[in-house]
C-alpha positions as CSV (number, residue, x, y, z in Angstrom):
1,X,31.4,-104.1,283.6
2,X,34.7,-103.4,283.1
3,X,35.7,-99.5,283.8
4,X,38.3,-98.5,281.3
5,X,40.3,-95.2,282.6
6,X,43.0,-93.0,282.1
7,X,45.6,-92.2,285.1
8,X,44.4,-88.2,284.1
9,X,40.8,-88.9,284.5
10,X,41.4,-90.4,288.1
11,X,43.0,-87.6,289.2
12,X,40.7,-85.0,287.5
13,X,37.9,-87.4,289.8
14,X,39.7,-86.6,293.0
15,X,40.1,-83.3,292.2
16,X,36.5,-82.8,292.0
17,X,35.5,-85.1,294.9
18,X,37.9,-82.8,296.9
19,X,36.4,-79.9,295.6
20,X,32.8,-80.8,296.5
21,X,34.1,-81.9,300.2
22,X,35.7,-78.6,300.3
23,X,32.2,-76.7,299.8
24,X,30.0,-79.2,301.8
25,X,32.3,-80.7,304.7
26,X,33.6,-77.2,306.7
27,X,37.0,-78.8,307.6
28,X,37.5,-80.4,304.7
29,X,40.3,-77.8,303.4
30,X,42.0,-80.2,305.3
31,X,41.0,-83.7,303.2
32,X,42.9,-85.4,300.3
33,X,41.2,-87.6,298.1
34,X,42.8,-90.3,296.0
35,X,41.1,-92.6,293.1
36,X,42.1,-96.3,291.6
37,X,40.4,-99.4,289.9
38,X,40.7,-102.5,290.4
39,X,39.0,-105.2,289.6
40,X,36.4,-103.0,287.2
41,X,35.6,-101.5,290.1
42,X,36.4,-97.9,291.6
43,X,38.1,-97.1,294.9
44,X,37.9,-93.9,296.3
45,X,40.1,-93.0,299.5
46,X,40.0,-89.8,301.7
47,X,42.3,-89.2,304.3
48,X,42.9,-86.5,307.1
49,X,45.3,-85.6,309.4
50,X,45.2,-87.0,312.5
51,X,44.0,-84.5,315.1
52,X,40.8,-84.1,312.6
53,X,37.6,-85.3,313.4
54,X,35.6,-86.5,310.8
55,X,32.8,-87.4,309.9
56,X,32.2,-90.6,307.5
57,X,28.9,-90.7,306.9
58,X,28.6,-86.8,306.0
59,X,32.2,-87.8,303.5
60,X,30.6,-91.0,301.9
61,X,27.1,-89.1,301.4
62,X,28.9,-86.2,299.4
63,X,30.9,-88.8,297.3
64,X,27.9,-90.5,296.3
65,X,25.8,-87.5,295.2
66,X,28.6,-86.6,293.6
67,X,28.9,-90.1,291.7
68,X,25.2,-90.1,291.2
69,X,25.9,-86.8,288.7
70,X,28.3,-88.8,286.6
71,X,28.5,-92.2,287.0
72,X,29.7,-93.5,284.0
73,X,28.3,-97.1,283.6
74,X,24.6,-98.1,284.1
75,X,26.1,-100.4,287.0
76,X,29.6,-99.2,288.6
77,X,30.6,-100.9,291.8
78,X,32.5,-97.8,293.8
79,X,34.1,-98.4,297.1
80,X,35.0,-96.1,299.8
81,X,38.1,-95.8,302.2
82,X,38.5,-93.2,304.9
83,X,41.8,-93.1,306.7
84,X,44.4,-91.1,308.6
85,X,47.2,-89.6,306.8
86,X,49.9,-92.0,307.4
87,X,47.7,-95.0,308.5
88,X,47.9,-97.9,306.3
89,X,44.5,-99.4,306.7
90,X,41.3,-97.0,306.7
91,X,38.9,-96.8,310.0
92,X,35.5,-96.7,307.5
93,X,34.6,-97.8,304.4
94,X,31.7,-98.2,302.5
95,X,30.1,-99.8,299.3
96,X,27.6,-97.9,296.9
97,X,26.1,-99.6,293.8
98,X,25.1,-97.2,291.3
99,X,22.5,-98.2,289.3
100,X,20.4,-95.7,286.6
101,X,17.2,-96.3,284.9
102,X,15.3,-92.8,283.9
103,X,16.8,-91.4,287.5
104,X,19.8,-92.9,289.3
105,X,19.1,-96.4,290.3
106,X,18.1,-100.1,289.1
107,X,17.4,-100.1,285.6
108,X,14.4,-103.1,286.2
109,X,13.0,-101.9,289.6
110,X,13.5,-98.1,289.0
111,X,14.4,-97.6,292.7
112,X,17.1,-95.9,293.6
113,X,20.5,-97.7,295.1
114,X,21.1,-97.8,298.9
115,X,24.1,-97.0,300.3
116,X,26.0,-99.2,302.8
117,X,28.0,-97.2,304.9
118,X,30.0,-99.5,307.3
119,X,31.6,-97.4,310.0
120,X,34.6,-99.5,311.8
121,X,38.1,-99.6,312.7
122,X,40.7,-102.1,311.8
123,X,43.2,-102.7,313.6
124,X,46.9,-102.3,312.2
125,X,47.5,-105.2,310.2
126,X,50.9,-107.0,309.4
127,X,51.5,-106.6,305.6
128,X,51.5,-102.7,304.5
129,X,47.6,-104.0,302.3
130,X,43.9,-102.8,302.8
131,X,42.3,-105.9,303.9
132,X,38.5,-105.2,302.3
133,X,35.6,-107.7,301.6
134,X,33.7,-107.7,298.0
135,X,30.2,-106.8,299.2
136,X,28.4,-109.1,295.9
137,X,30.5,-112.4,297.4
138,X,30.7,-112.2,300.5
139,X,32.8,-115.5,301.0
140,X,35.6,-114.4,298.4
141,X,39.0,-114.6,300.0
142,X,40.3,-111.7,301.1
143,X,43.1,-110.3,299.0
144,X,45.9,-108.0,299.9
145,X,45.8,-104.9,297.6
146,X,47.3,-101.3,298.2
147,X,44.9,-99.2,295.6
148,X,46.4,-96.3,296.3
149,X,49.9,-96.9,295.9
150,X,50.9,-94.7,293.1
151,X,47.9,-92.3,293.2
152,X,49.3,-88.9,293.6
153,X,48.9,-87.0,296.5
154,X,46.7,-83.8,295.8
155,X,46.8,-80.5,296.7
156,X,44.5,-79.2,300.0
157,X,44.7,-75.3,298.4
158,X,40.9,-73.7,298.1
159,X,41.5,-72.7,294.3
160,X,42.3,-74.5,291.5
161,X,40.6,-75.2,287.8
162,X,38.5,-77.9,287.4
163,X,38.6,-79.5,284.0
164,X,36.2,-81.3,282.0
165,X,37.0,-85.0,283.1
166,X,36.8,-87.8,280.7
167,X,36.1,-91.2,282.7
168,X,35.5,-94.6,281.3
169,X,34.6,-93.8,277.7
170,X,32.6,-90.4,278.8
171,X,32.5,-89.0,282.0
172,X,31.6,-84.9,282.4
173,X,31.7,-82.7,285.3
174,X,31.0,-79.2,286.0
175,X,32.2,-77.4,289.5
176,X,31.0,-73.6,289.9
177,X,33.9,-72.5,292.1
178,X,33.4,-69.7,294.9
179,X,29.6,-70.8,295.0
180,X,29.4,-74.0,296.7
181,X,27.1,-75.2,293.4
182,X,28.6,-78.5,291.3
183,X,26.9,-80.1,288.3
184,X,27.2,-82.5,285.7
185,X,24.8,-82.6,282.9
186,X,25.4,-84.3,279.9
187,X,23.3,-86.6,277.8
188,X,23.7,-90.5,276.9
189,X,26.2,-91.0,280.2
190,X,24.6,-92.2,282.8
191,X,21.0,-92.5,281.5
192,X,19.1,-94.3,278.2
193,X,19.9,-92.9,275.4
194,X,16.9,-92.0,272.5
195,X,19.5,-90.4,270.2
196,X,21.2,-93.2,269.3
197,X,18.0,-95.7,269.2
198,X,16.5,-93.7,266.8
199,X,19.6,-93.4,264.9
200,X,20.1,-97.2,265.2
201,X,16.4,-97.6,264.2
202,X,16.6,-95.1,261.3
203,X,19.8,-97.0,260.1
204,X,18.1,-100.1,259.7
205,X,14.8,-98.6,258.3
206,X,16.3,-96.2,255.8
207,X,17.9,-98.6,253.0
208,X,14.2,-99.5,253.0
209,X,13.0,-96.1,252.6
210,X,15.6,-95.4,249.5
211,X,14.4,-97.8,247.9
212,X,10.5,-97.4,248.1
213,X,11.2,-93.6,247.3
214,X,10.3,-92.3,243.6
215,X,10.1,-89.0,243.5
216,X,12.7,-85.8,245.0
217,X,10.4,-84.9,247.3
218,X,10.5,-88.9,249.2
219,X,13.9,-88.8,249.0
220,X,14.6,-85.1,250.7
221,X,12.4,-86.5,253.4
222,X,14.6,-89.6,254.1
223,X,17.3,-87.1,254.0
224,X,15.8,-85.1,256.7
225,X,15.2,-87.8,258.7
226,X,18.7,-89.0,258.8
227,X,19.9,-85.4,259.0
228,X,18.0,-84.7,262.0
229,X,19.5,-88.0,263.6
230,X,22.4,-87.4,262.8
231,X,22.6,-83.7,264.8
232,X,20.9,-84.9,267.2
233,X,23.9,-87.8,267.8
234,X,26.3,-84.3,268.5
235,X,24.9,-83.8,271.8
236,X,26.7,-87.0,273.0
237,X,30.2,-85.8,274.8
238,X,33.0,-87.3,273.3
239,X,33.9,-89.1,277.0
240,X,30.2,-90.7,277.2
241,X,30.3,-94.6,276.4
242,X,28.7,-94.4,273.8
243,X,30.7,-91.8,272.3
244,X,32.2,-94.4,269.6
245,X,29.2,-96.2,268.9
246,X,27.9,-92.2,268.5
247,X,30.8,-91.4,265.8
248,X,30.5,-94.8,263.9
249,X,25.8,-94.1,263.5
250,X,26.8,-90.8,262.0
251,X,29.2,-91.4,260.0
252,X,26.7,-94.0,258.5
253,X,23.7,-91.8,258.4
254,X,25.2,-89.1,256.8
255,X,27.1,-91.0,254.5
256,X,23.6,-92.3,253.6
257,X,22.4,-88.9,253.4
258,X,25.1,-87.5,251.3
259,X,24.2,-89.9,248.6
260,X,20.9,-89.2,248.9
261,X,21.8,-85.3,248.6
262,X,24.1,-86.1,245.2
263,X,20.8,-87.9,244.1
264,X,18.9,-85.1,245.1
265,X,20.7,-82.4,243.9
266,X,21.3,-84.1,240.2
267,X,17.0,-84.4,240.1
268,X,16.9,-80.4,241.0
269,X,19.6,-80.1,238.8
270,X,17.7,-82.0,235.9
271,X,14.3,-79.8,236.8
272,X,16.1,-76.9,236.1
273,X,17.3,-77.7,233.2
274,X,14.0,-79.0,232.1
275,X,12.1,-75.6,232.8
276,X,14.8,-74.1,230.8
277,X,14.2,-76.1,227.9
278,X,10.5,-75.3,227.6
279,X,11.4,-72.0,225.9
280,X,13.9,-72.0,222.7
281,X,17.2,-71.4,223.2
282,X,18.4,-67.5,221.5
283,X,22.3,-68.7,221.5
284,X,24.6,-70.9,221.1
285,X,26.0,-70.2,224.8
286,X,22.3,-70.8,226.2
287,X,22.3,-74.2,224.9
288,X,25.7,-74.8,226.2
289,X,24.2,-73.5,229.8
290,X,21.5,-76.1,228.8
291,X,23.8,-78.8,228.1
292,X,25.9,-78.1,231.1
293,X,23.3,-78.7,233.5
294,X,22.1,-81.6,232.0
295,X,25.9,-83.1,232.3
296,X,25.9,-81.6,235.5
297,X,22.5,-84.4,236.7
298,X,23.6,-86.9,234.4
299,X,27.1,-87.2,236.0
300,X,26.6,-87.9,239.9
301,X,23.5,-90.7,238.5
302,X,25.9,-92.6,236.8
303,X,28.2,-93.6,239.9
304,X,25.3,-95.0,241.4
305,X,26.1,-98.4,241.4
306,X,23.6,-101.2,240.6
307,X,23.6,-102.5,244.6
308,X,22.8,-99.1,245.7
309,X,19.2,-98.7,247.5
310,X,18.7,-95.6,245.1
311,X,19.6,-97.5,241.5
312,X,16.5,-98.3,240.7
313,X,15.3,-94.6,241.2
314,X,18.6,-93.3,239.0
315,X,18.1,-95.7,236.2
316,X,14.9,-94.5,235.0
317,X,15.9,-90.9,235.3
318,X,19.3,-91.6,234.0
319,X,17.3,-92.8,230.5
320,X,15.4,-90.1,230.1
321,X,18.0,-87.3,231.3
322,X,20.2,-88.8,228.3
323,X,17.4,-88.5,225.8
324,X,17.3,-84.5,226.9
325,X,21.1,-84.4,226.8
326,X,21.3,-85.7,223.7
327,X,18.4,-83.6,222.0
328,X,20.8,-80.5,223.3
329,X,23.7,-81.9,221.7
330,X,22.1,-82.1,218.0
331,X,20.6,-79.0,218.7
332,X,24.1,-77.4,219.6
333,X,25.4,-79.7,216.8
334,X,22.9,-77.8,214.2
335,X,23.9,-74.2,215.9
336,X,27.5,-74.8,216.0
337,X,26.9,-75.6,211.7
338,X,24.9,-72.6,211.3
339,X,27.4,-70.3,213.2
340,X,30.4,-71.8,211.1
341,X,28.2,-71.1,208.3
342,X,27.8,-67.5,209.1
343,X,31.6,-67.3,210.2
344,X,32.7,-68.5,206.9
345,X,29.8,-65.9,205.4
346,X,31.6,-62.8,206.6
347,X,35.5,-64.4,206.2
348,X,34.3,-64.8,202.5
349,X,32.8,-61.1,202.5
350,X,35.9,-59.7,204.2
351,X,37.8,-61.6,201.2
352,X,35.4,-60.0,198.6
353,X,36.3,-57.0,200.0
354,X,39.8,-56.8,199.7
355,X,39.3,-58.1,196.5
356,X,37.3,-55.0,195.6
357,X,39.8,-52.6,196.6
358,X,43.0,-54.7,194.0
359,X,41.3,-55.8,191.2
360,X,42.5,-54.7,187.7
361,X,41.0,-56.8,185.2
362,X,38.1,-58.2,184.3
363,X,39.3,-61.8,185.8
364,X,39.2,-60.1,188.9
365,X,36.4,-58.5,189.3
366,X,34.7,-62.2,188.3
367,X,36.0,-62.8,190.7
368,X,35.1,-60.3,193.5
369,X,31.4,-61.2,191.9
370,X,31.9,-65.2,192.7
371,X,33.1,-63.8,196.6
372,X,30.3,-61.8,197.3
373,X,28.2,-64.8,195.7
374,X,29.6,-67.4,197.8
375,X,29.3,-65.6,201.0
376,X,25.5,-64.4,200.3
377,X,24.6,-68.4,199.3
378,X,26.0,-69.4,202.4
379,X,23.8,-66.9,204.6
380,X,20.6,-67.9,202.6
381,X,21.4,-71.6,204.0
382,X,20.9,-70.6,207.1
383,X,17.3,-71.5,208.3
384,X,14.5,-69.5,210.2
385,X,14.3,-71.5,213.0
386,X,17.9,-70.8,213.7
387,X,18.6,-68.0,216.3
388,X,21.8,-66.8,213.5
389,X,18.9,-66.1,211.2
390,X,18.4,-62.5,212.2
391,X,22.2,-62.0,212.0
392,X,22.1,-63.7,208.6
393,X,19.8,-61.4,207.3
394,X,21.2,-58.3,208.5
395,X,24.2,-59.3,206.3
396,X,22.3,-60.0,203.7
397,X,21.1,-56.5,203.4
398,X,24.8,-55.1,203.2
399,X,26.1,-57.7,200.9
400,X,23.1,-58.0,198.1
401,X,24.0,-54.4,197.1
402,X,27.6,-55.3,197.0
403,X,26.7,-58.4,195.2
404,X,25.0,-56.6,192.4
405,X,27.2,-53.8,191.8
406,X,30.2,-56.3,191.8
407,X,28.2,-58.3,188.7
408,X,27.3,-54.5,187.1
409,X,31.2,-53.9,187.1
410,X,32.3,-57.7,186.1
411,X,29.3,-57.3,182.9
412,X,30.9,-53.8,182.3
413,X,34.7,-54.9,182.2
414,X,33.0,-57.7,180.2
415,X,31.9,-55.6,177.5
416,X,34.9,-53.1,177.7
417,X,36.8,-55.9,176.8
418,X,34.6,-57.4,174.2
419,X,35.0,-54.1,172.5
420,X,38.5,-53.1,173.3
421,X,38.9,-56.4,171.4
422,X,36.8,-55.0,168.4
423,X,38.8,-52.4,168.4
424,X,41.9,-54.0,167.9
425,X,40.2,-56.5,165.2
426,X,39.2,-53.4,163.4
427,X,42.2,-52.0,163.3
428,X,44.1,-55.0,162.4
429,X,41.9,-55.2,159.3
430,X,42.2,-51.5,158.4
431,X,45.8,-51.9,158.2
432,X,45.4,-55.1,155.8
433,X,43.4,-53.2,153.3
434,X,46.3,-50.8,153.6
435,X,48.8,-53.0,152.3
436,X,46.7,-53.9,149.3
437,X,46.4,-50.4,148.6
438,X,42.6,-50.5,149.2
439,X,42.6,-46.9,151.1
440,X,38.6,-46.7,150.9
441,X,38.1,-50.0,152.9
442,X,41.4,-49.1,154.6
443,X,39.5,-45.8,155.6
444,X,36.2,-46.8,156.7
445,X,37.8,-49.4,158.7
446,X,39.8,-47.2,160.3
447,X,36.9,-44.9,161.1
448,X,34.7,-48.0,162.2
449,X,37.8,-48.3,164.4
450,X,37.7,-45.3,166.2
451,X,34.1,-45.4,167.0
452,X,33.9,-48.2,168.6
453,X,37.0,-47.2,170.9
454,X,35.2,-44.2,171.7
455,X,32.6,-46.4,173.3
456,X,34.3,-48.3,176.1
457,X,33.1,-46.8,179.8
458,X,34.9,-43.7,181.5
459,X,34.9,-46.1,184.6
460,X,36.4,-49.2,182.9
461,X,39.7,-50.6,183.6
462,X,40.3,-50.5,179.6
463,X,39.4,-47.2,179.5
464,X,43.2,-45.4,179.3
465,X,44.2,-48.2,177.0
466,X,41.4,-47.0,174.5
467,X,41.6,-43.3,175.0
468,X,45.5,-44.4,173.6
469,X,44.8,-45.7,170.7
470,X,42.8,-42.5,169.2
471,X,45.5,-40.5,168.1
472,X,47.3,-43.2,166.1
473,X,44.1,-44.3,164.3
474,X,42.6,-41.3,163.5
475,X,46.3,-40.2,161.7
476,X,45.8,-43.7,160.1
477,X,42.1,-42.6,158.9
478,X,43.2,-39.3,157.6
479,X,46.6,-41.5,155.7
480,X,43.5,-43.0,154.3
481,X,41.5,-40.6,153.2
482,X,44.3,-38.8,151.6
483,X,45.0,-41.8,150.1
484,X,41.4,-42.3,148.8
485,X,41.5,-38.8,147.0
486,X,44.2,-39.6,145.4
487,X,43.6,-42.7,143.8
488,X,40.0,-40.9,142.8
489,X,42.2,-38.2,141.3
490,X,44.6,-40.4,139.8
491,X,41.2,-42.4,138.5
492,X,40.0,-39.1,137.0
493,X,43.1,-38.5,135.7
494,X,42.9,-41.9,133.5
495,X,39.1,-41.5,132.0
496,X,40.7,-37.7,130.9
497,X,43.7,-39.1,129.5
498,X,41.4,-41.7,128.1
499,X,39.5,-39.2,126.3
500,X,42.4,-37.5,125.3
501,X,44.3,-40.0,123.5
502,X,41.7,-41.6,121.2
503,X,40.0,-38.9,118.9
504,X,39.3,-41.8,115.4
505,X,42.6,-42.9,116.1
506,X,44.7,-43.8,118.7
507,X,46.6,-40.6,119.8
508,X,48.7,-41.7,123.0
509,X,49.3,-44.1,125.3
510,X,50.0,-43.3,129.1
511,X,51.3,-44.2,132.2
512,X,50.9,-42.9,136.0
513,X,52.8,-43.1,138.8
514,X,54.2,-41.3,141.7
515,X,57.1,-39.6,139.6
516,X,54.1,-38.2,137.1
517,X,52.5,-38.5,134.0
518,X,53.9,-39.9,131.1
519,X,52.3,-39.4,127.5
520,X,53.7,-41.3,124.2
521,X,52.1,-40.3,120.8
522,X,51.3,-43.3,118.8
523,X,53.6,-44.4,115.4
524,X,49.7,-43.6,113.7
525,X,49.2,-40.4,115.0
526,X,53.0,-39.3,114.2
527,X,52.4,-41.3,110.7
528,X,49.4,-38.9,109.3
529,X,50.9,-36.0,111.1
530,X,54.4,-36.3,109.1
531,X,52.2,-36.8,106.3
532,X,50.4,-33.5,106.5
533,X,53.3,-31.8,107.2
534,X,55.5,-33.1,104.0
535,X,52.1,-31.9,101.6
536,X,50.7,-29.0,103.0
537,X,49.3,-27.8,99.8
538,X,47.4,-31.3,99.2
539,X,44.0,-31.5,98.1
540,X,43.5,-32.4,101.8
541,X,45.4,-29.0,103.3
542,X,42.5,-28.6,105.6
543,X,43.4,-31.9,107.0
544,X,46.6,-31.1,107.8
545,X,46.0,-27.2,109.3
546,X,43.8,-29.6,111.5
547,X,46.2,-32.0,112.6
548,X,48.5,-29.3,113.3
549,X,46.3,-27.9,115.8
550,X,45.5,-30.9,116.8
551,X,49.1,-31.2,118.3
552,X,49.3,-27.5,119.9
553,X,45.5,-28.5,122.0
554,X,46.8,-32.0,122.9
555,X,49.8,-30.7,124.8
556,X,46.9,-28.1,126.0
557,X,44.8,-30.8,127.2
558,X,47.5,-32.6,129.1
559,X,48.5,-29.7,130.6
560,X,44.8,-29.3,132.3
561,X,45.2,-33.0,133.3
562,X,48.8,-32.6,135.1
563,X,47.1,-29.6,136.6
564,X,44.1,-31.4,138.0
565,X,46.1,-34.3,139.0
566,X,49.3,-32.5,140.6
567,X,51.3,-34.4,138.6
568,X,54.5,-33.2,136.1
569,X,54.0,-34.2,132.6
570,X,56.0,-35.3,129.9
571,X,54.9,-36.3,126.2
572,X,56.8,-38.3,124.0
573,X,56.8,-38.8,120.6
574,X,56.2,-42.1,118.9
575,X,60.4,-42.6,118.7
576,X,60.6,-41.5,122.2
577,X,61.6,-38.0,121.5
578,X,60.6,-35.5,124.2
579,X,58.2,-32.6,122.5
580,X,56.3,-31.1,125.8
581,X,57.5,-31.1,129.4
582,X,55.7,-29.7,132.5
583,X,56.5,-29.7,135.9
584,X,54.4,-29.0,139.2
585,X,54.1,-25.1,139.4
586,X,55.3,-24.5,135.8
């Protein structure tokens, strides 16, 4: 087998070697030792001064025991030189097959290698080259080869540092300094190693077991299994052989076992998020935890790929995860609704509201009523089962009120209107009858008018406007009334003058207007009293006294009339002549 070094690790070899002779060989303060390869094999070369005596057999025994600790290779051929500082060719030599197998030796027999120790002296030889025989051939030509050419000379002090030494791929020594004791322990070097045939095995068995596996709980056991063989690879030293092959098994098995764990962890995911679900969700932000978690198993499922040993597992979980995730999505779907609904509830009451605190007419407060009827509709949408049906209702118990005095003020401005209206209509006619000189109808009107203003609410937005109009129209009813009396004294003053002016005959004729009473005797009544007057002595003197009189209690009479109606009074006689004038006061 070919032994694969580095120039570091031979000289951390010889440094050891030198420090073991240096605790079991008492003059071996005095010994230098010196490593090379060739030829896959290793050459090892002490050498002394020459006035040392030394003994060879003692120097190869150490050597081996301490190549038996930490032989690197199940079979390493290691050859042995002793020589005098100085001397070209060594005086001794000797070969020693190490073989393992459960101890140090032959891996079929189990017995332990012997060592050949060949004590002799060469004689100085021509060419400055170890002349040395193969001991597996023994009739290979000899070779010249100088090993230990460009090994470096080490130092004979007592006390130095000894280094962990990597030889061949993994080669590991321990030297206690001071105390004479040197091991080197370390698994998977020298000997079998179980670590990474299990891990081998389990490599080759768990694809298998990924895919039989249908529940969590057969999958964390695979993962356990390549887990544990996986640690167990770390006790192999990074300068054993088998260090590589080490590296390469874990990085398999726990790449294996990482996709179990993403499986793994995505199923516990998904059981939590199933035990969650049992129960309703109170909030919007509980189903969102809901339908985080389930995105959370959903997610590492889906880069499963279909030639994955776990696939089959992930597909039939992945159907049924979705089915959950998509029930949380129409249930956050139908929450998100409701919670827009009862958003847009209290915007639109928060609108009423303002609209409370501006409105001026009636227009506005139907509209303030439509608000508050808007935002109340919208929080009786909002269903039972929904968890923003408690909220809903707490609203609702602040806005009906609002609702309902928001309709009594719009029905209240309604009818203030309505009979601010009247009012006006009233009035309007009042003044018509006015201007036909129809003061009775002009009057009641205007009294109708003033009653109904007196009617319209305190608390009404028409109620200054009203309260305005009752000085103006009750002047206009008492125009009226004043009016009224006189035309019924001016009507009085006609049925007297009526009566007055026909007595048998037609006495006067008269007119009324503002300026006063005028009274013109008729051509009859001046006829027959000229008559009387131009024979007084006639057989019908009586007559005449009579119409005499008649004259003086006429002007009489209209004098009582012009009295009664406040009016002046001037009669005429039948050619227009003025015979009585009265004026008010006179």
């Amino acid at each position: 087998m070919k032994v694969a070094v580095q120039h570091e690790d031979l000289q951390l070899l010889a440094k050891t070697l030198q420090e073991q002779l240096l605790v079991e060989v008492s003059s071996a303060e005095v010994f230098e030792v010196k490593c090379a390869v060739n030829k896959d094999g290793l050459m090892i070369l002490t050498q002394h001064e020459s006035d040392v005596i030394a003994d060879a057999q003692t120097i190869f025994a150490v050597i081996e025991e301490v190549l038996q600790s930490i032989a690197p290779h199940r079979e390493q051929r290691v050859q042995c030189f002793l020589r005098v500082s100085g001397e070209q060719l060594p005086y001794a030599k000797c070969f020693l097959p190490l073989k393992q197998s459960g101890g140090w030796g032959d891996e079929e027999t189990g017995k332990h290698g012997s060592r050949e120790v060949e004590e002799q002296y060469f004689s100085p030889m021509s060419s400055s080259a170890l002349t040395y025989s193969p001991p597996l051939d023994e009739t290979e030509e000899e070779e010249l080869f100088d090993p230990f050419a460009d090994a470096p000379n080490l130092p004979t002090s007592k006390a130095f540092a000894i280094k962990p030494m990597l030889l061949g791929v993994a080669l590991a020594g321990i030297v206690v300094l001071g105390s004479g004791a040197y091991f080197l322990t370390r698994p998977c070097v020298m000997s079998e190693c179980k670590e990474i045939q299990n891990a081998e095995r389990l490599k080759t068995k768990s694809p298998q077991l990924m895919r039989r596996a249908k529940s969590e709980q057969e999958l964390v056991a695979v993962q356990q299994q390549l887990a544990a063989a996986s640690t167990a690879l770390n006790v192999i030293p990074s300068w054993s052989p088998r260090s590589q092959l080490s590296e390469e098994l874990k990085a398999s098995l726990s790449g294996r076992s990482e996709k179990i764990n993403q499986v793994v962890k995505a199923l516990q995911t998904a059981s939590l998020a199933t035990q969650q679900v049992q129960t309703p969700a109170h909030s919007l932000e509980e189903s969102q935890a809901r339908q985080h978690l389930w995105r959370q198993a959903i997610a590492p499922l889906e880069t499963i790929s279909p030639d994955s040993e776990l696939y089959g597992l992930v597909q039939g979980k992945l159907i049924n995860y979705r089915v959950r995730l998509h029930a949380v999505n129409q249930q956050i779907f139908t929450e998100e609704k409701w919670l827009k609904k009862l958003t847009a509830a209290k915007a639109v009451a928060s609108a009423a509201e303002k609209q409370e605190g501006t409105a001026k007419s009636l227009n506005d407060w139907q509209k303030v009523r439509s608000t508050w009827l808007v935002a109340i509709n919208a929080l009786n949408s909002i269903p039972l089962t929904s968890p923003r049906y408690q909220e809903a209702e707490k609203l609702l118990v602040d806005y009906k009120p609002k609702l309902m005095a928001a309709r009594d003020r719009a029905t209240k401005e309604q009818l203030a209107v309505k009979t601010y209206q009247q009012v006006l209509s009233t009035a309007k006619q009042a003044k018509l009858y006015e201007q036909q000189n129809q003061w009775q109808a002009a009057a009641t009107y205007w009294e109708q008018a003033l009653q109904t203003v007196k009617k319209i609410s305190q608390d009404s937005l028409y109620y200054t406007q009203a309260q305005s109009l009752i000085e103006p129209y009750s002047t206009a009813l008492k125009q009226a009334q004043e009016k009224v009396q006189v035309v019924s004294s001016l009507q009085q003053t006609r049925t007297d003058l009526d009566k007055t002016c026909i007595n048998e005959i037609q006495i006067c004729t008269f007119n009324i207007d503002n300026a006063g009473i005028i009274v013109r005797l008729t051509s009859e009544y001046d006829q027959v009293r000229q008559n009387n007057l131009a024979n007084p002595y006639s057989e019908n003197s009586s007559t005449a006294v009579d119409i005499t009189n008649h004259l003086q209690i006429l002007r009489e009479a209209l004098a009582v009339i012009s009295d009664n109606a406040n009016l002046s009074l001037i009669l005429y006689d039948s050619q227009g002549q003025v015979i009585y004038t009265r004026t008010l006061g006179g």
